[in-house]
Structure formats: C-alpha cells, structure tokens
MDAnalysis code that builds the backbone (N, CA, C; Angstrom):
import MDAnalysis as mda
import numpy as np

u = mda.Universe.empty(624, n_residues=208, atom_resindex=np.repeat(np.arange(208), 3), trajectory=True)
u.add_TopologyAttr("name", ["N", "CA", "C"] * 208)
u.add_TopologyAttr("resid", np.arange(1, 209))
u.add_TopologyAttr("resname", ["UNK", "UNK", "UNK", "UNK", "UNK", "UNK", "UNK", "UNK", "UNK", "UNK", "UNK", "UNK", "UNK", "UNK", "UNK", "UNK", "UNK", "UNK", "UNK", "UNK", "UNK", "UNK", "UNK", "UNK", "UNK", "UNK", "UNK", "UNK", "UNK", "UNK", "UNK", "UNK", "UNK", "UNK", "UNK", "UNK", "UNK", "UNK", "UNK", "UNK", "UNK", "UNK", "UNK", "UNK", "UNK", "UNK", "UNK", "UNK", "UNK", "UNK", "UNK", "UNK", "UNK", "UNK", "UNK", "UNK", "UNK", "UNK", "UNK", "UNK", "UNK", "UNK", "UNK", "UNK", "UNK", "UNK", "UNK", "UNK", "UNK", "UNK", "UNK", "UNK", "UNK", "UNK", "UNK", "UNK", "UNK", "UNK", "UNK", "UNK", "UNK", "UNK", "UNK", "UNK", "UNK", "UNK", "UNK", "UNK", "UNK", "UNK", "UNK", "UNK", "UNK", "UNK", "UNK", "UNK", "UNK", "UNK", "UNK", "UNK", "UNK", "UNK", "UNK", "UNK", "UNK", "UNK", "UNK", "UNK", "UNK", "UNK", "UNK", "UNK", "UNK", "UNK", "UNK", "UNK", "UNK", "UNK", "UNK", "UNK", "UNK", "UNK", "UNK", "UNK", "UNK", "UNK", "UNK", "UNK", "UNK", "UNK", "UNK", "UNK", "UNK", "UNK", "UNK", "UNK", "UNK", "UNK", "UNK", "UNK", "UNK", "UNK", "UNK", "UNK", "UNK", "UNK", "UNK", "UNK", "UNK", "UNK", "UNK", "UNK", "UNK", "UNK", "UNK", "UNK", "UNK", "UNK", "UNK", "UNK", "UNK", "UNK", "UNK", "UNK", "UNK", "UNK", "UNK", "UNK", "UNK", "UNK", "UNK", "UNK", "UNK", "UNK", "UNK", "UNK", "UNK", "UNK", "UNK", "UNK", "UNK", "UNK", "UNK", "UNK", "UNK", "UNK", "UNK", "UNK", "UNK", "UNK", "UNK", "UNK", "UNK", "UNK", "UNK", "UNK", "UNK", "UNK", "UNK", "UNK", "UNK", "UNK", "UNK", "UNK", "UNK", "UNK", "UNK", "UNK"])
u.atoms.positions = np.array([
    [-71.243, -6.647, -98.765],
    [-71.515, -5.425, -98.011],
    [-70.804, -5.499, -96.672],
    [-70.239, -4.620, -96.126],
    [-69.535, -4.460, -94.893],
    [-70.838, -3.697, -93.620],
    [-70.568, -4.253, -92.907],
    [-71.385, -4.360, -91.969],
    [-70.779, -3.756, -91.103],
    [-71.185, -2.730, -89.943],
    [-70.916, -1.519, -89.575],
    [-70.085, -2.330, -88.197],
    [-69.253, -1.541, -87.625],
    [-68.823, -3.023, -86.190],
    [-69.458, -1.712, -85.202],
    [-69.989, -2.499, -84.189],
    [-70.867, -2.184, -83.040],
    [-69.921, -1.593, -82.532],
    [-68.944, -2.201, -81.851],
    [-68.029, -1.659, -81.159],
    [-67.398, -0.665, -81.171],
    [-67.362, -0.454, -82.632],
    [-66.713, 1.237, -83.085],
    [-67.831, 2.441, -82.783],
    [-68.876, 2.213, -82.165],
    [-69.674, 3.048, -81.768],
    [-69.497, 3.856, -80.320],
    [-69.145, 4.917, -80.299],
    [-68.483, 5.695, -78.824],
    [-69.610, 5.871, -78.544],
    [-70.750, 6.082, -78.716],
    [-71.998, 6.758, -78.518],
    [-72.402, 5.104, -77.662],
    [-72.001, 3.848, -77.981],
    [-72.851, 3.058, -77.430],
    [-71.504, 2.417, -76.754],
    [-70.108, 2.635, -77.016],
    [-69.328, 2.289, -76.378],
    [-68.964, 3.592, -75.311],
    [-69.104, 3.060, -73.880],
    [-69.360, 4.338, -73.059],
    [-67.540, 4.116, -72.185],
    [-67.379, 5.315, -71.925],
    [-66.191, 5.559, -71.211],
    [-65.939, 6.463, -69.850],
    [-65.956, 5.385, -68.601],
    [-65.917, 6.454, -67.414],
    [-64.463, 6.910, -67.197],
    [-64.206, 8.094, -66.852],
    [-63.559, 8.550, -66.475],
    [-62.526, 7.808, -65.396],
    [-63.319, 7.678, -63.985],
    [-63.087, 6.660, -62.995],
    [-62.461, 5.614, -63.161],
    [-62.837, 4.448, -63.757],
    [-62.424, 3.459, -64.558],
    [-61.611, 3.330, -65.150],
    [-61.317, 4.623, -66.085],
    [-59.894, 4.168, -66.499],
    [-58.301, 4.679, -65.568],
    [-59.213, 5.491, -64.509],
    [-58.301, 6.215, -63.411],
    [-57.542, 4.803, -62.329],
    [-58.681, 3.896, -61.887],
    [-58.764, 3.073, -61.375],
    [-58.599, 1.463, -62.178],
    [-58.406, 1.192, -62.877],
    [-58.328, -0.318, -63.412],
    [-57.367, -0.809, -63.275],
    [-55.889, -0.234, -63.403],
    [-54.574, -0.699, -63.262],
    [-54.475, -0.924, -61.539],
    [-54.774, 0.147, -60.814],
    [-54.579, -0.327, -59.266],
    [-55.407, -1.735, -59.133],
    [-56.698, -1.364, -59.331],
    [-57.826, -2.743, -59.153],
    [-56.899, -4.428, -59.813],
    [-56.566, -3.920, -61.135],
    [-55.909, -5.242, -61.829],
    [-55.054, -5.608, -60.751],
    [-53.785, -4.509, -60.190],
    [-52.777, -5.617, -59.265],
    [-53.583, -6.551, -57.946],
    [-54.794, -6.386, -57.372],
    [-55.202, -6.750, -56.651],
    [-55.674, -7.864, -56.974],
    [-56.498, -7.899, -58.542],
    [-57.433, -9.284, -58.602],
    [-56.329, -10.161, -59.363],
    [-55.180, -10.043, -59.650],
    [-54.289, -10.459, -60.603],
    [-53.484, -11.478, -59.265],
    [-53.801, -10.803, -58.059],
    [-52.394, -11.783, -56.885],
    [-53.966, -12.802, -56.080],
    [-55.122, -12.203, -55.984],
    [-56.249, -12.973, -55.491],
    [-57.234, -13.522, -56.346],
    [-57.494, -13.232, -57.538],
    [-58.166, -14.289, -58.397],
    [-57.488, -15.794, -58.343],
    [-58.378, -17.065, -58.740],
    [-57.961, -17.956, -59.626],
    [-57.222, -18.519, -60.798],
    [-56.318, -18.775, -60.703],
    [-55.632, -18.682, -62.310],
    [-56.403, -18.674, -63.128],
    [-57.658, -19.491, -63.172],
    [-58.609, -20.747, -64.387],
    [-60.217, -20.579, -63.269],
    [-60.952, -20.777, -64.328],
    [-62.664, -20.381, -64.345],
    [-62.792, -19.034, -64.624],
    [-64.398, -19.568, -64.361],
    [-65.591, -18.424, -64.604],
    [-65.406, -17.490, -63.224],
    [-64.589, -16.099, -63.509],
    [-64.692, -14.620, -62.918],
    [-65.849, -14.059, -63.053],
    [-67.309, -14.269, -61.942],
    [-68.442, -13.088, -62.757],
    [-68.478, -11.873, -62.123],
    [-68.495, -10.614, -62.988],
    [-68.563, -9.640, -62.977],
    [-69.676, -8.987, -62.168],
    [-70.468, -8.494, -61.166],
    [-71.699, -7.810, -60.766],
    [-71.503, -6.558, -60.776],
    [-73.246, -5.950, -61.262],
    [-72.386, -4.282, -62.071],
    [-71.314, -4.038, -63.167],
    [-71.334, -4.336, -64.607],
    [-70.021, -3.973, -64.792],
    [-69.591, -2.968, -65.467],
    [-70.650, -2.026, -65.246],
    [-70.998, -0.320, -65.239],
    [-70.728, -0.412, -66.974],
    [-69.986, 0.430, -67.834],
    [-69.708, 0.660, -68.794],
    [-68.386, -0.753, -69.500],
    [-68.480, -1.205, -69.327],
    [-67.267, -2.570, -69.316],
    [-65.863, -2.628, -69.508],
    [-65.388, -1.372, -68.941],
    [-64.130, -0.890, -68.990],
    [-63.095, -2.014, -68.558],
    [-63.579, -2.291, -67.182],
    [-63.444, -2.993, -66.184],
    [-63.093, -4.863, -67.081],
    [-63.960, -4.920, -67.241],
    [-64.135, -5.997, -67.908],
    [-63.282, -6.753, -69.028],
    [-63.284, -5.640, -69.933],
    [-62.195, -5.912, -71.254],
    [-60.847, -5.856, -70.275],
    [-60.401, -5.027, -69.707],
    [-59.232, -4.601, -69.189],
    [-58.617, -6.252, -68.180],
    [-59.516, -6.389, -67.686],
    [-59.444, -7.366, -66.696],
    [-59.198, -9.064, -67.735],
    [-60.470, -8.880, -68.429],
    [-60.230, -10.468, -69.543],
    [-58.937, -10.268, -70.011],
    [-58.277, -8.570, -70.682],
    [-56.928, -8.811, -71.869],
    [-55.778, -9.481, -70.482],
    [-55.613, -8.852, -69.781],
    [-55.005, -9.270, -68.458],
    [-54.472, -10.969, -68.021],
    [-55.702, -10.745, -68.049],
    [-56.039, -12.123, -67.486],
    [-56.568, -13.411, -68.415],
    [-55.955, -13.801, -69.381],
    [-56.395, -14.658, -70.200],
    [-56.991, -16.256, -69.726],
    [-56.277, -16.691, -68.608],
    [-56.627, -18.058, -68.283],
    [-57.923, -17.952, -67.702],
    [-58.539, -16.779, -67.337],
    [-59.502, -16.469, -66.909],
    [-60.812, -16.414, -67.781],
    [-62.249, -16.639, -67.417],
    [-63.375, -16.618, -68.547],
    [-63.911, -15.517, -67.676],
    [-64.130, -14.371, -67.912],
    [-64.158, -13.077, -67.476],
    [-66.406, -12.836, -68.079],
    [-67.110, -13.019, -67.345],
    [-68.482, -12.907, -67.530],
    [-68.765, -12.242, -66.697],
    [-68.741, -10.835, -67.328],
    [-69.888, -9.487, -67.156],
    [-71.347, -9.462, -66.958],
    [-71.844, -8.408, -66.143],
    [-72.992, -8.752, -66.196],
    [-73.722, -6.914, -65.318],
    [-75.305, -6.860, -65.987],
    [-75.608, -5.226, -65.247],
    [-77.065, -5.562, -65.566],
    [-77.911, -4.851, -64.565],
    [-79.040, -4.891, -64.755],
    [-79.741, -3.930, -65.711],
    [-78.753, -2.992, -66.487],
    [-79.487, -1.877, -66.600],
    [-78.578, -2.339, -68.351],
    [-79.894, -1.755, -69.314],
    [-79.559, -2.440, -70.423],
    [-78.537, -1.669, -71.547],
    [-78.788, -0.163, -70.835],
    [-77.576, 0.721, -71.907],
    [-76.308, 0.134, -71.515],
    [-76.128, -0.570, -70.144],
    [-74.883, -0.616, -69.556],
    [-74.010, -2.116, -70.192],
    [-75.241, -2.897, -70.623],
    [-74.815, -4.572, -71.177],
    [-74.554, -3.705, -72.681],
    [-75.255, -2.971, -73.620],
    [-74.497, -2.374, -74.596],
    [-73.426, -2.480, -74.704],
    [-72.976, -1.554, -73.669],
    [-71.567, -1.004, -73.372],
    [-70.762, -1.760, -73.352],
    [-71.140, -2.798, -73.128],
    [-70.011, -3.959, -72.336],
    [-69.806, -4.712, -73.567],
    [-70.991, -4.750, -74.037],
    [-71.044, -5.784, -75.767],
    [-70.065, -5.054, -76.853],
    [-70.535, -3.630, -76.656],
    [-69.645, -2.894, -77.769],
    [-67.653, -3.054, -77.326],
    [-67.789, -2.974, -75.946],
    [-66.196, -3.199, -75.487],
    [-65.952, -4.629, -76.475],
    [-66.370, -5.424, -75.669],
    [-66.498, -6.558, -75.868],
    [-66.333, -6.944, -77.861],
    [-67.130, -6.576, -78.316],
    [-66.982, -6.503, -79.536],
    [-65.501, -5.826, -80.264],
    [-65.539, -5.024, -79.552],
    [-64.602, -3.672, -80.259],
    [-62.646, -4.562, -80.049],
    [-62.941, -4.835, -78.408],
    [-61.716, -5.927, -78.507],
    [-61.449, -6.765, -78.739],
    [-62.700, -7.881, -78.846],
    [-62.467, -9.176, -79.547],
    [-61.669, -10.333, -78.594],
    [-61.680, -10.442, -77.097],
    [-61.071, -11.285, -76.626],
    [-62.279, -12.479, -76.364],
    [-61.252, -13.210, -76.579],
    [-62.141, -14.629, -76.324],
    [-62.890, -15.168, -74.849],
    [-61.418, -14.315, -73.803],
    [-62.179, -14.844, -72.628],
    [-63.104, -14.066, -72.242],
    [-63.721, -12.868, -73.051],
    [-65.107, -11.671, -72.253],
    [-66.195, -12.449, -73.129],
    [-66.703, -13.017, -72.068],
    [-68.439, -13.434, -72.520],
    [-69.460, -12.323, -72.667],
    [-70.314, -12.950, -73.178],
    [-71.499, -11.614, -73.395],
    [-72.211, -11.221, -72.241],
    [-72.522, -9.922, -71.612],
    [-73.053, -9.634, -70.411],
    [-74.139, -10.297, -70.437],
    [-74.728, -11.045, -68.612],
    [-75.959, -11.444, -68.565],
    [-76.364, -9.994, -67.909],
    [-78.050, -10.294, -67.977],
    [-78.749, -9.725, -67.226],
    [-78.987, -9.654, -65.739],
    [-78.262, -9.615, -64.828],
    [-78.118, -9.884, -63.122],
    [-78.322, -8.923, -62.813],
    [-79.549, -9.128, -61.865],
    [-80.148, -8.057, -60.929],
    [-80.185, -9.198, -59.716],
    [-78.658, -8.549, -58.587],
    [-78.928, -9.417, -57.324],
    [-79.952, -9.892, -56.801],
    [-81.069, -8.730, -56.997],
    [-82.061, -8.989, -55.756],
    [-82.902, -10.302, -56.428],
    [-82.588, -10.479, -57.311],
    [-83.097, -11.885, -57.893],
    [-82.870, -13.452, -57.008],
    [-83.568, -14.169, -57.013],
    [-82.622, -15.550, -56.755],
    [-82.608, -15.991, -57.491],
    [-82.549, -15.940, -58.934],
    [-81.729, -16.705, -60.221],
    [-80.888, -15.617, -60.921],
    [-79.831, -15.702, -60.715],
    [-78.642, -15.113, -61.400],
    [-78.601, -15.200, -63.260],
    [-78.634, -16.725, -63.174],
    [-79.143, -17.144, -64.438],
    [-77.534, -17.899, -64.747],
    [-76.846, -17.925, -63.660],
    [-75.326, -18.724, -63.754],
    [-74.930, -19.892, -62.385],
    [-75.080, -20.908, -62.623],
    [-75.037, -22.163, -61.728],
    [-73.925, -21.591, -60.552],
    [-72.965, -21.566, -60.932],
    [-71.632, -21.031, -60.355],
    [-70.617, -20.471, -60.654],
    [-69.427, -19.800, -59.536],
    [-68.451, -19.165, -60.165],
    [-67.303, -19.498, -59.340],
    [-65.519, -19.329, -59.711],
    [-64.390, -19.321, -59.626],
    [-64.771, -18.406, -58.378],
    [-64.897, -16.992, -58.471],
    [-64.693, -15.722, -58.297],
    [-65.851, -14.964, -58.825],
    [-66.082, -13.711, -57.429],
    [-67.242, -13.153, -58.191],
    [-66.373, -11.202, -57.561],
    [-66.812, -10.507, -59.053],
    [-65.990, -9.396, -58.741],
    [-67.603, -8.439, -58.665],
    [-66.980, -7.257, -57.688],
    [-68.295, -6.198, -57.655],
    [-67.120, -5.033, -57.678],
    [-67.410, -3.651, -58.610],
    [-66.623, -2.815, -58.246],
    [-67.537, -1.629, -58.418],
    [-67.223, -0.709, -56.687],
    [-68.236, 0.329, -56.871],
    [-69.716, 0.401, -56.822],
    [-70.525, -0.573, -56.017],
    [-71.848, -0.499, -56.578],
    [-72.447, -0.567, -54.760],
    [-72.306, -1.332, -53.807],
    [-72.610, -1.264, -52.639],
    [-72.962, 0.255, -51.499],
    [-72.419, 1.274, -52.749],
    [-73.050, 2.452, -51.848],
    [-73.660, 3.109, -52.669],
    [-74.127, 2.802, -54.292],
    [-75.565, 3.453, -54.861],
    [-76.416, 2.369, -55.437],
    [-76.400, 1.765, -54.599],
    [-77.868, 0.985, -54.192],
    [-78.557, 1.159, -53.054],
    [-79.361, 0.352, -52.376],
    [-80.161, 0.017, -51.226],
    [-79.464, -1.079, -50.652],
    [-78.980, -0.798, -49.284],
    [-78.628, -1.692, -48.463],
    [-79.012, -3.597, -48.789],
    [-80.117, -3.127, -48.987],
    [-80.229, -4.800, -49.855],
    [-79.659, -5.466, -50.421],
    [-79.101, -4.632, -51.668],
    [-78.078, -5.020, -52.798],
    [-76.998, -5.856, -52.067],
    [-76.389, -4.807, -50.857],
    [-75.580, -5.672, -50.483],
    [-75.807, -7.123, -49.963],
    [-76.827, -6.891, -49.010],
    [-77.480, -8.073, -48.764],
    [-77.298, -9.409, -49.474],
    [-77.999, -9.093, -50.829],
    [-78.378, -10.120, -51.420],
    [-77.007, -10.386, -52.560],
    [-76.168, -9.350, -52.803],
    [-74.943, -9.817, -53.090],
    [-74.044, -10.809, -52.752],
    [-73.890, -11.089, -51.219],
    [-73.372, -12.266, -50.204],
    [-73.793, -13.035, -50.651],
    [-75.631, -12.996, -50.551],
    [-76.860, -14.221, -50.457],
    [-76.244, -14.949, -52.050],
    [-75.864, -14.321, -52.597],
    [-75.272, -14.803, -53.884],
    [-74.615, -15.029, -54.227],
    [-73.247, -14.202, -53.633],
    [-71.852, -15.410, -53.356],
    [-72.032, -16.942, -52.371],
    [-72.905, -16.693, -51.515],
    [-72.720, -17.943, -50.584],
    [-73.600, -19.169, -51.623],
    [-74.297, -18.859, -52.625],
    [-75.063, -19.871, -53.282],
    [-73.846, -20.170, -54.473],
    [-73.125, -19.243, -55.433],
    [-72.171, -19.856, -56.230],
    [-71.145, -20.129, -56.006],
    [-70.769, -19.486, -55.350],
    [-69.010, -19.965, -55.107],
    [-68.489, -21.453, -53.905],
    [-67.562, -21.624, -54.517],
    [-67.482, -22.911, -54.161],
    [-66.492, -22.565, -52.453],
    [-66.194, -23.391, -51.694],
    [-65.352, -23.172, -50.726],
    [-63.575, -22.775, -51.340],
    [-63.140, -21.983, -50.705],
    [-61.970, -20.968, -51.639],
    [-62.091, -19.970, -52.454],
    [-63.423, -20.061, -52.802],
    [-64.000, -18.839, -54.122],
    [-63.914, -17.137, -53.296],
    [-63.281, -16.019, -53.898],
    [-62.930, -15.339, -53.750],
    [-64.257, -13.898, -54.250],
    [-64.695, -13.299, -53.352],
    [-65.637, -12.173, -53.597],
    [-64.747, -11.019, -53.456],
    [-64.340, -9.853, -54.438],
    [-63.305, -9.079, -54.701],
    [-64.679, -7.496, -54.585],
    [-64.458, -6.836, -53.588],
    [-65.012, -5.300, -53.399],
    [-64.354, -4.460, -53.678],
    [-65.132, -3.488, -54.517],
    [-64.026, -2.297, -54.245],
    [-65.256, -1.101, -54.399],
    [-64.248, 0.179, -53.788],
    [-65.336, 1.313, -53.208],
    [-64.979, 2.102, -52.558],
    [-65.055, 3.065, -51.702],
    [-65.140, 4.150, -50.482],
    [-66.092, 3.251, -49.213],
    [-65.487, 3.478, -47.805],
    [-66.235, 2.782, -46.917],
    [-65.919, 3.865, -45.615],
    [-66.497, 3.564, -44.484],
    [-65.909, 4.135, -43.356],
    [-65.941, 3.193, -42.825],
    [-64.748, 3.308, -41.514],
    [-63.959, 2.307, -41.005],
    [-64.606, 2.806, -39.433],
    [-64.766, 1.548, -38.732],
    [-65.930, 2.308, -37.292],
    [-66.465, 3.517, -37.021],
    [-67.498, 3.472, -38.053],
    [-68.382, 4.655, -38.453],
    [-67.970, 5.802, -38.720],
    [-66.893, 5.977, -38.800],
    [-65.885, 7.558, -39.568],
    [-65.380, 6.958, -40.985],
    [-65.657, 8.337, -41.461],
    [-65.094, 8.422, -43.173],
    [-63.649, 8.736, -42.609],
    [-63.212, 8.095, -44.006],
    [-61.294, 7.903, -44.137],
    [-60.837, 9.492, -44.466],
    [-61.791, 10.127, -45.125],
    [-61.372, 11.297, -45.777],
    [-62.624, 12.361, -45.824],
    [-62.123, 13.728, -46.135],
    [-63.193, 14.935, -46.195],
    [-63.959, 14.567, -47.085],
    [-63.111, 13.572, -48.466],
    [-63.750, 13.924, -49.394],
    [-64.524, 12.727, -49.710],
    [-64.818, 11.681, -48.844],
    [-65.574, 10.676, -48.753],
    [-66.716, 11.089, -48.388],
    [-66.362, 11.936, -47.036],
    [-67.944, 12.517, -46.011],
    [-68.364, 13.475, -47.048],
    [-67.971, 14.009, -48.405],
    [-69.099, 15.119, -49.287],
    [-69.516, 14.052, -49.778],
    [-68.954, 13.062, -50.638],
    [-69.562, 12.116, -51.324],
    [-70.615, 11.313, -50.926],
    [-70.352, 10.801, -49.720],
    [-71.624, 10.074, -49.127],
    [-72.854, 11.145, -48.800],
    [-72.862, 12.345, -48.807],
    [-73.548, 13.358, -48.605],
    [-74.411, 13.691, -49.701],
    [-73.961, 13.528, -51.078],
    [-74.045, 13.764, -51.912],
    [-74.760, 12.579, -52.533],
    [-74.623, 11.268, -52.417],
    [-74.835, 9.905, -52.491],
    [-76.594, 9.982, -51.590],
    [-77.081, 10.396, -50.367],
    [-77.915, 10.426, -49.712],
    [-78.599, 11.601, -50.480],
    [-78.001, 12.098, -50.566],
    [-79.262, 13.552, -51.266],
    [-79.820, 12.980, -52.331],
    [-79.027, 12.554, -53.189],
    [-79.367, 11.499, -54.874],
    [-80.654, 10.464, -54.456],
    [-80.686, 9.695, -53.070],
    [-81.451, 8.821, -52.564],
    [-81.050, 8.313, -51.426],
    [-81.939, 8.510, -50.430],
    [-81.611, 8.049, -49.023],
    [-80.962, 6.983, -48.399],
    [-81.505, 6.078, -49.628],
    [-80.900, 4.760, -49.111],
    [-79.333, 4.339, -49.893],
    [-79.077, 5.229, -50.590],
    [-78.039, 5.275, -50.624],
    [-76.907, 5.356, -49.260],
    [-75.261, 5.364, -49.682],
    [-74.343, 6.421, -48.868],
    [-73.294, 5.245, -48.549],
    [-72.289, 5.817, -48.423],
    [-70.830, 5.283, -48.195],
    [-70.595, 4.055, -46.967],
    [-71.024, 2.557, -46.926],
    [-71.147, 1.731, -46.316],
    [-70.056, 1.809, -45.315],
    [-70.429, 1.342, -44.020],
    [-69.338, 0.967, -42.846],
    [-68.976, -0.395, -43.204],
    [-67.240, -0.844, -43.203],
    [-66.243, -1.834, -43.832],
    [-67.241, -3.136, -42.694],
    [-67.449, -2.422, -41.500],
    [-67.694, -3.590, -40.378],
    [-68.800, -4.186, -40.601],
    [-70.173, -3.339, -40.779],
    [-71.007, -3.835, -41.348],
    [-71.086, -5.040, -42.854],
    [-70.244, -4.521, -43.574],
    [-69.804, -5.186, -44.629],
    [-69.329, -6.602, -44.417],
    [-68.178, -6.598, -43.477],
    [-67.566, -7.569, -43.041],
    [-68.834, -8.404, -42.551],
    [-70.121, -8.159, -41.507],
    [-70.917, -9.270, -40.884],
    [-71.084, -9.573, -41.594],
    [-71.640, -8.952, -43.113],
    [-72.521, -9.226, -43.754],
    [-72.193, -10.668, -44.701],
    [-70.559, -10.719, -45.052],
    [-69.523, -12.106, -45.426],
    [-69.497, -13.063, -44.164],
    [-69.269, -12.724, -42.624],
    [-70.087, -13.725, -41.616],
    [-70.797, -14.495, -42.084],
    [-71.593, -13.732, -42.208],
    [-73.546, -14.831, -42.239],
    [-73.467, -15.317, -43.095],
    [-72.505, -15.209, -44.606],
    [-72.895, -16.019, -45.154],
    [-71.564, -16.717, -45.677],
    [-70.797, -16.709, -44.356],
    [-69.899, -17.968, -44.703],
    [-68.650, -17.405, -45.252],
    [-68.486, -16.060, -45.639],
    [-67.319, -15.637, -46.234],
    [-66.435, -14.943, -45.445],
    [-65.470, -14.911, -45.041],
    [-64.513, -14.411, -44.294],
    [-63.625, -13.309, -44.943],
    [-63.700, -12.339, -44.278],
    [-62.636, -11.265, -44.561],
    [-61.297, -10.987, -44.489],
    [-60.692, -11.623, -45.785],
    [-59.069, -12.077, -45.902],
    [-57.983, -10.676, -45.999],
    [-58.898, -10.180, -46.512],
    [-57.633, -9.015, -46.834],
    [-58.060, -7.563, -46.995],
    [-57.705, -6.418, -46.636],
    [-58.125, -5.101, -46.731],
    [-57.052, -4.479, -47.370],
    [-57.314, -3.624, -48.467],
    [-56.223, -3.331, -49.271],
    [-56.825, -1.896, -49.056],
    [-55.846, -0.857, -48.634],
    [-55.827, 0.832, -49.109],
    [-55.491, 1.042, -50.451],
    [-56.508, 1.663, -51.521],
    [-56.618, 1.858, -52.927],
    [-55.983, 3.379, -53.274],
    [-55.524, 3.904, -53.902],
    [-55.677, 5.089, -54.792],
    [-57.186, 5.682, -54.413],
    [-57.265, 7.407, -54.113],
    [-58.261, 8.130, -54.132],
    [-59.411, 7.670, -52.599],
    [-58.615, 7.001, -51.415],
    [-59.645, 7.271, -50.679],
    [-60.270, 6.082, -50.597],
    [-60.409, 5.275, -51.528],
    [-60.824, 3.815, -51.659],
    [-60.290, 2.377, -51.141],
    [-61.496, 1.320, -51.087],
    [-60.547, 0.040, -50.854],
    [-61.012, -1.115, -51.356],
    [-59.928, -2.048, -51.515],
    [-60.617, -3.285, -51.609],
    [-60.675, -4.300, -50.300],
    [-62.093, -4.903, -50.611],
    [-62.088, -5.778, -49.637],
    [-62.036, -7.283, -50.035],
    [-61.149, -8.308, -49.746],
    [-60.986, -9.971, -50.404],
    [-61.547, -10.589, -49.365],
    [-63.091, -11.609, -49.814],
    [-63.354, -12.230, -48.628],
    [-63.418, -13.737, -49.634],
    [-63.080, -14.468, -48.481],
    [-63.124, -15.810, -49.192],
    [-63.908, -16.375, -48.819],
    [-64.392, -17.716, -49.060],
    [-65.604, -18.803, -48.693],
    [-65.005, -19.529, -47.735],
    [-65.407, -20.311, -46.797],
    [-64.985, -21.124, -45.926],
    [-65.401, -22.634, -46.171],
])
C-alpha cells in the first residue's frame, strides 16, 4: 500500500507570500555570516519556507527549525518532508520565554520577523537565549522593519507598526537602538547592519 506523503499536502504545507518575496535577499546575508559547519537554530520558523530554502543552500550546515505554535511545526515537517534534505531537522517546540529550549547549544541562531509581533519580552528573552547557547563567535542573524532613533525608515513602516499595535498593544515596530542594548547585556555585539529589500533590515550581532 502506498502511503500518502505529508508533504504533498498544501493545506498543511503553508506558503507565505513574504517569504518567498524575501528568502533570496535574507540567503545572501546568512550565506557571507553564518558558519560553514554546525547546528543553525531557527526561532519562529513561521511556515518553513525559510528553512528548507536556507538547509538546500546551505548544506554543510544542520539547519534546526523550531515555532511554538503547532500548525506552524506542521508546516515546517511537511516542507521538510516534501524536500527531503538531510540537513533540515525536525522542528522543536521553542517558546523563548522558556528557560529550556530543549537544545544544549548552537553554531548560529537565526530569528526572522518575529521581534515586533510579540511582547517586548520575546525579545528579551531571545538574547537571554543566545547568551546561554552560543558559544563566543556564534552569530544571532535578525531580520524585520525597525526604527532607527525613534523614527520609522518609511511611511509604510509607520502604517504597519500602527496596524501591529491595534492587533495588540504590546506589539509594534522595535527601535534598532533598543535592540542593539538589548545584545549589550547579554554579551553580543552589533557587527553589522544590512539595508534589506521593502523597508527592512538585518541585524548580525556576534558573541564576545
């Protein structure tokens, strides 16, 4: 009997729009600042677009996904399934605000998009969680919309963060500076600011 493949399921294999707008810019960035070799973990890895795209890429790499929210580890399983690469592990369950991740350590830890629809916490405890796995050199890779000394870059940032606060207060489009203390305190330094496609950026902070 043939057994149905998960992955061929669109209904459980999900596809953002965004993501596939954005993955090729994101790839040249983590492709010149990743590690050649280790464990890359993923935080958030929304629908796992990101993920497959990044493991086919990047083969020397062990590419481990991970989302708190369980339609979203689906998603990532069905990618995951559907492409069949060796280096995409199966999503864990990581919810930052945890202090067990449920992963000793990492190479590199990637977040894309998630620091302005959460609660300021998230970010918080995102650091609190790079500064516990990553080793000295280990690379924390952001990406997102930010304002740069408390002004948005663009009109169309200030609707979004507008729009982001109405959804939930504690939401909204983080200041880069704030961001930056927040790699301070816990030891990570802010190496590089990259201007993205659409208004966006990445931020590379390393461990000290």
């Amino acid at each position: 009997m043939n057994l149905p493949d998960a992955g061929a399921d669109p209904a459980v294999r999900r596809n953002a729009p965004a993501a596939t707008r954005n993955r090729d810019a994101i790839l040249a960035v983590l492709a010149r600042v990743l590690p050649a070799s280790g464990v890359v973990l993923e935080i958030a890895s929304g629908t796992g677009q990101h993920a497959v795209h990044c493991a086919a890429a990047l083969p020397g790499i062990d590419w481990q996904p991970s989302d708190p929210d369980a339609a979203s580890r689906a998603s990532i399983d069905a990618w995951r399934m559907h492409e069949k690469l060796p280096n995409l592990k199966p999503p864990l369950a990581i919810d930052v605000r945890s202090a067990d991740w449920g992963i000793e350590s990492a190479a590199a830890i990637v977040c894309i998009n998630m620091i302005h629809i959460a609660p300021w916490q998230a970010a918080e405890d995102l650091f609190d969680g790079a500064k516990r796995l990553l080793a000295a050199g280990g690379v924390l890779y952001l990406y997102g919309p930010y304002r740069r000394h408390g002004a948005h870059t663009a009109p169309s940032n200030e609707a979004f963060d507008a729009q982001l606060r109405a959804t939930d207060p504690r939401w909204g489009v983080r200041n880069m500076e704030a961001v930056e203390a927040l790699g301070r305190a816990a030891g990570l330094a802010l190496e590089e600011v990259v201007r993205m496609p659409a208004n966006n950026f990445s931020l590379v902070f390393r461990k000290g």
